[in-house]
C-alpha positions as CSV (number, residue, x, y, z in Angstrom):
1,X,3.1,12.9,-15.0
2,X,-0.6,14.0,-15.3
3,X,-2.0,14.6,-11.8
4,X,-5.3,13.2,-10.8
5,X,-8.4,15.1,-10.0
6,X,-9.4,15.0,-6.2
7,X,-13.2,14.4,-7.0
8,X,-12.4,11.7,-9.0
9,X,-10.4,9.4,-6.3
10,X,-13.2,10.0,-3.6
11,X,-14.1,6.7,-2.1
12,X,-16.5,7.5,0.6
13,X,-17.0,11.4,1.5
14,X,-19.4,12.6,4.7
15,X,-19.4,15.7,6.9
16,X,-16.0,14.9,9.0
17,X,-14.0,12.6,7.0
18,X,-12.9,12.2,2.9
19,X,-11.2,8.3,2.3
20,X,-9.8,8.6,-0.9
21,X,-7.7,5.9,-3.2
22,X,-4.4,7.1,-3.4
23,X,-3.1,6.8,-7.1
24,X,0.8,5.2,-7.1
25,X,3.7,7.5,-7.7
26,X,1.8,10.4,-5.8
27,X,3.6,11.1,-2.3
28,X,0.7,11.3,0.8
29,X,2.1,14.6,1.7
30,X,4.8,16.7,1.4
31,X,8.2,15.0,1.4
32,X,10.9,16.6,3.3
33,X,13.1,19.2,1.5
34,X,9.6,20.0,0.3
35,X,10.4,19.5,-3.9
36,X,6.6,21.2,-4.8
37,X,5.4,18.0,-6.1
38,X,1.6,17.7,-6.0
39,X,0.4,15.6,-2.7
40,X,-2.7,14.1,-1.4
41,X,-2.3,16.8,1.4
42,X,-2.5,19.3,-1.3
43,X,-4.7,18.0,-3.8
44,X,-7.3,17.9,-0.2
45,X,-6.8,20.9,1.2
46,X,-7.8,22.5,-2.3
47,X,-11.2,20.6,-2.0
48,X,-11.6,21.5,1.9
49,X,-9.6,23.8,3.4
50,X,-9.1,21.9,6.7
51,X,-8.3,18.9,5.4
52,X,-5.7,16.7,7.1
53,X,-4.2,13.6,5.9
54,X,-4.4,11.2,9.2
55,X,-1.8,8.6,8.0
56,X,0.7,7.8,5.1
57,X,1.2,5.6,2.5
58,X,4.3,4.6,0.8
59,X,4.9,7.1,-2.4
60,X,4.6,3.6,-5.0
61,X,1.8,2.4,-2.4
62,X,-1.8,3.0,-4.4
63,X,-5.3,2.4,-2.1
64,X,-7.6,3.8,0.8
65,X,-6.5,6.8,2.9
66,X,-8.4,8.4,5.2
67,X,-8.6,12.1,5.7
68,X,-10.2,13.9,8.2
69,X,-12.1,17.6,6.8
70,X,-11.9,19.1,10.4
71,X,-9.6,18.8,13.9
72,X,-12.2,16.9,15.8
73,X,-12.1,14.0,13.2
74,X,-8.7,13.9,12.6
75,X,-7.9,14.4,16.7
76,X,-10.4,11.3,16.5
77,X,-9.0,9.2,13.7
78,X,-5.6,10.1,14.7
79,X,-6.6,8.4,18.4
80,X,-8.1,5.1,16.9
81,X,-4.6,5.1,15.0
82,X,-2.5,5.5,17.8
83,X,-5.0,2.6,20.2
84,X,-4.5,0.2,17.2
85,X,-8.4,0.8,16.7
86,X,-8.6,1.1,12.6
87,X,-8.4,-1.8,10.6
88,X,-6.3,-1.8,7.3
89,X,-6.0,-4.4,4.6
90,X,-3.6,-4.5,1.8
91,X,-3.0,-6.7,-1.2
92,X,0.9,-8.3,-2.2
93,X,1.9,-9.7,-4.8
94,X,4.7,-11.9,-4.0
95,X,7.6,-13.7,-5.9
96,X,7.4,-17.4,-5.1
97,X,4.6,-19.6,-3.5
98,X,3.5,-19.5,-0.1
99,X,0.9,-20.6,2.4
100,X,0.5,-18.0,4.8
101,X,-2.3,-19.1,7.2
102,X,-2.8,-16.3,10.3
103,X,0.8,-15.7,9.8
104,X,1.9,-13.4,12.5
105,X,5.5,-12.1,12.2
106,X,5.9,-10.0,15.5
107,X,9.7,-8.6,14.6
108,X,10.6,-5.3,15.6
109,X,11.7,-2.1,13.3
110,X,14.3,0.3,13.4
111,X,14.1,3.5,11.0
112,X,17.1,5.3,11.0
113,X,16.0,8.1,9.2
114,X,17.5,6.7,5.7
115,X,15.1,5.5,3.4
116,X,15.0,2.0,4.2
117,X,14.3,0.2,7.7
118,X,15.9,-2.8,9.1
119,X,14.6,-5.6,12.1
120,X,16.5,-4.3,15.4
121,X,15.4,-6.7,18.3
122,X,17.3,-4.0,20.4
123,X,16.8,-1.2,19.4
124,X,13.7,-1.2,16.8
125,X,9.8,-0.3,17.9
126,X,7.1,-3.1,17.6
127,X,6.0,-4.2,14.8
128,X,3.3,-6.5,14.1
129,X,1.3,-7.8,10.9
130,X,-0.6,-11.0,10.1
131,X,-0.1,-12.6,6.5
132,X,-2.8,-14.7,4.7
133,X,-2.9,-16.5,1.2
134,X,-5.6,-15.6,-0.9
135,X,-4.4,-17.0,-4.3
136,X,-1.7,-19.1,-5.7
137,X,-0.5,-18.8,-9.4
138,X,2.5,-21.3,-10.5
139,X,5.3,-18.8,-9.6
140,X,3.3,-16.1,-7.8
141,X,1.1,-15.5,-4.4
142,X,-1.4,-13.1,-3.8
143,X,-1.6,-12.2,-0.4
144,X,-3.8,-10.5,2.5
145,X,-1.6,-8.6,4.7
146,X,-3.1,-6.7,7.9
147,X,-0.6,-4.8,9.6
148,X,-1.8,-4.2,13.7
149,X,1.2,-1.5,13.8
150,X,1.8,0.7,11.0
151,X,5.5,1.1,11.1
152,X,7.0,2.2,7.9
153,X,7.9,0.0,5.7
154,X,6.2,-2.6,8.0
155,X,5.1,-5.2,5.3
156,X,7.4,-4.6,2.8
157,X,10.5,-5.9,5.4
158,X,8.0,-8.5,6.9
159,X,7.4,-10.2,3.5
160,X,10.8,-10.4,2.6
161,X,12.0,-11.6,6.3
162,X,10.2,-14.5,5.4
163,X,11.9,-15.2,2.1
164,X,9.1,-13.8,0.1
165,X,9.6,-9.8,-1.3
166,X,7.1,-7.9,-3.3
167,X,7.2,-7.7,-6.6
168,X,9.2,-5.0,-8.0
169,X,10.2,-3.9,-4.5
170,X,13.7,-3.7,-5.1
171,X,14.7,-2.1,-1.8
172,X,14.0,-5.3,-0.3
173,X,15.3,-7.5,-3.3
174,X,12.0,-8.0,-5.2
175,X,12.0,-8.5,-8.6
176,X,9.5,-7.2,-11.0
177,X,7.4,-9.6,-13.3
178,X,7.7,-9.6,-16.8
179,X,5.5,-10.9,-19.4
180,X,8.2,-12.9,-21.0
181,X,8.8,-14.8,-17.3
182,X,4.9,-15.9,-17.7
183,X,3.2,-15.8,-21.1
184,X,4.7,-19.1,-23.1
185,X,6.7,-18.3,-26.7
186,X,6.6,-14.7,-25.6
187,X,8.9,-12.8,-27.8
188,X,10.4,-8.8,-27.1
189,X,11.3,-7.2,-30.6
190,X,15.1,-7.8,-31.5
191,X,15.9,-4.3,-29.9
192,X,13.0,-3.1,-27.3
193,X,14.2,-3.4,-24.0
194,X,11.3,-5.7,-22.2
195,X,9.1,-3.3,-19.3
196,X,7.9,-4.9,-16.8
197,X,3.9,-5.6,-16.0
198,X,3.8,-2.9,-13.2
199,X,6.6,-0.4,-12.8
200,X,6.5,-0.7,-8.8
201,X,6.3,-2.5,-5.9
202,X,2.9,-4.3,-5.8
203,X,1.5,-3.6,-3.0
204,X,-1.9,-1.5,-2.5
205,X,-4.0,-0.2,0.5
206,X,-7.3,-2.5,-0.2
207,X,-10.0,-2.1,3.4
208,X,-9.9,0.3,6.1
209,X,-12.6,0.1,8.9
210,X,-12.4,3.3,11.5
211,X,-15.1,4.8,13.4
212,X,-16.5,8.0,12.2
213,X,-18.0,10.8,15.1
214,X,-21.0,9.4,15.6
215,X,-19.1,5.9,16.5
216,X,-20.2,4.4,13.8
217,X,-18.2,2.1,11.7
218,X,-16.7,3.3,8.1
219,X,-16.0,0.8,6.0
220,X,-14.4,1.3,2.2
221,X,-13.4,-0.8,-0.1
222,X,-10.3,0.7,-3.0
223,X,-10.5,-1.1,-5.9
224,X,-6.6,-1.9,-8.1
225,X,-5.6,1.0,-10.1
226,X,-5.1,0.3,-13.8
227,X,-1.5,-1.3,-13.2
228,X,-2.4,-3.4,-10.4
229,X,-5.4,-5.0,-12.1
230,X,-3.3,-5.7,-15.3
231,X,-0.9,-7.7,-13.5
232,X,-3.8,-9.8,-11.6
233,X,-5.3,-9.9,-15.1
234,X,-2.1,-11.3,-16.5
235,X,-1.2,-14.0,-13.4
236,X,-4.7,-15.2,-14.2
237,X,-4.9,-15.3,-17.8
238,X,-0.9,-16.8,-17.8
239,X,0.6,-18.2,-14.6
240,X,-2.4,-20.2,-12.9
């Protein structure tokens, strides 16, 4: 895999604070049993020697993550985590159509350490994120999904609690798209094995709003990596 170059996933850079767009397949920071991979964490600290990552994104997850280039800004962006304060946005693409208007699933997570998490009215922390439609394609939704906790896993197991999985998140019985499911007289050579459209889960970090040191709001705006926009391209161009 070729590694990206810091500079060129800056998003928004000032004195205190560096929100990047996390590419897919590239871990937030080191993963236990540490395996050497290259890491956001590392790829920052390279570029500023202080740098902290101040929150994580799923390894497949691409989009905005903020990190803070000294202690008092992450201390701070760490806090406005913790109080609920920053506000994230992120874009699924679901299997299925649904109308999610101010959807609010309020079901409670349990991680058990394993890699997947499962609803635990008992014994699982809050969990709380609010589901919104933006656009319908004949087999597909796009949706708006702004998680108030940020548990892991959170959207991911909310989506498919309601019946309707991310794409190609197979933990939680997605299935992938394929050309051949949308494009009409589509035909895969005799012995090529179809790929599909995106070779993860679709989901991807699109907003976050936090306050920088001067209490002023930071807004930024990640725009699809390569793989996400090809599928939206595709949904467009085939299955609306």
């Amino acid at each position: 895999m070729k590694y990206p170059v810091f500079k060129d996933l800056i998003l928004f850079e000032d004195d205190n604070h560096i929100v990047v767009n996390k590419p897919p397949f590239v871990a937030s920071l080191d993963e236990r049993g540490g395996s050497g991979e290259v890491n956001i964490l590392r790829l920052a600290k390279q570029y500023s020697e202080d740098a902290q990552v101040c929150h994580r994104l799923d390894k497949e997850t691409s989009g905005a993550i903020i990190i803070a280039k000294n202690p008092e800004a992450y201390r701070s962006v760490s806090m406005q985590f913790e109080k609920r304060k920053v506000k994230k946005t992120y874009h699924a693409v679901v299997d299925g159509q649904y109308t999610f208007n101010e959807l609010f699933i309020d079901l409670p997570i349990l991680n058990d350490g394993n890699r997947s998490v499962t609803i635990d009215r008992k014994e699982g922390k809050r969990a709380e994120t609010i589901f919104n439609s933006i656009k319908f394609y004949k087999h597909y939704t796009l949706v708006e999904c702004r998680p108030i906790t940020g548990r892991m896993h959170q959207i991911r197991i909310h989506l498919a609690t309601q019946r309707a999985a991310i794409c190609g998140d197979t933990l939680y019985k997605g299935k992938p798209v394929f050309l051949s499911s949308i494009k009409k007289g589509y035909r895969i050579a005799k012995d090529d094995e179809e790929q599909p459209i995106m070779k993860r889960f679709a989901l991807h970090a699109k907003h976050v709003i936090f306050k920088g040191l001067d209490d002023k709001d930071i807004e930024v705006e990640a725009p699809y990596p390569k793989d996400y926009a090809t599928l939206i391209k595709l949904l467009d161009k085939f299955d609306s």
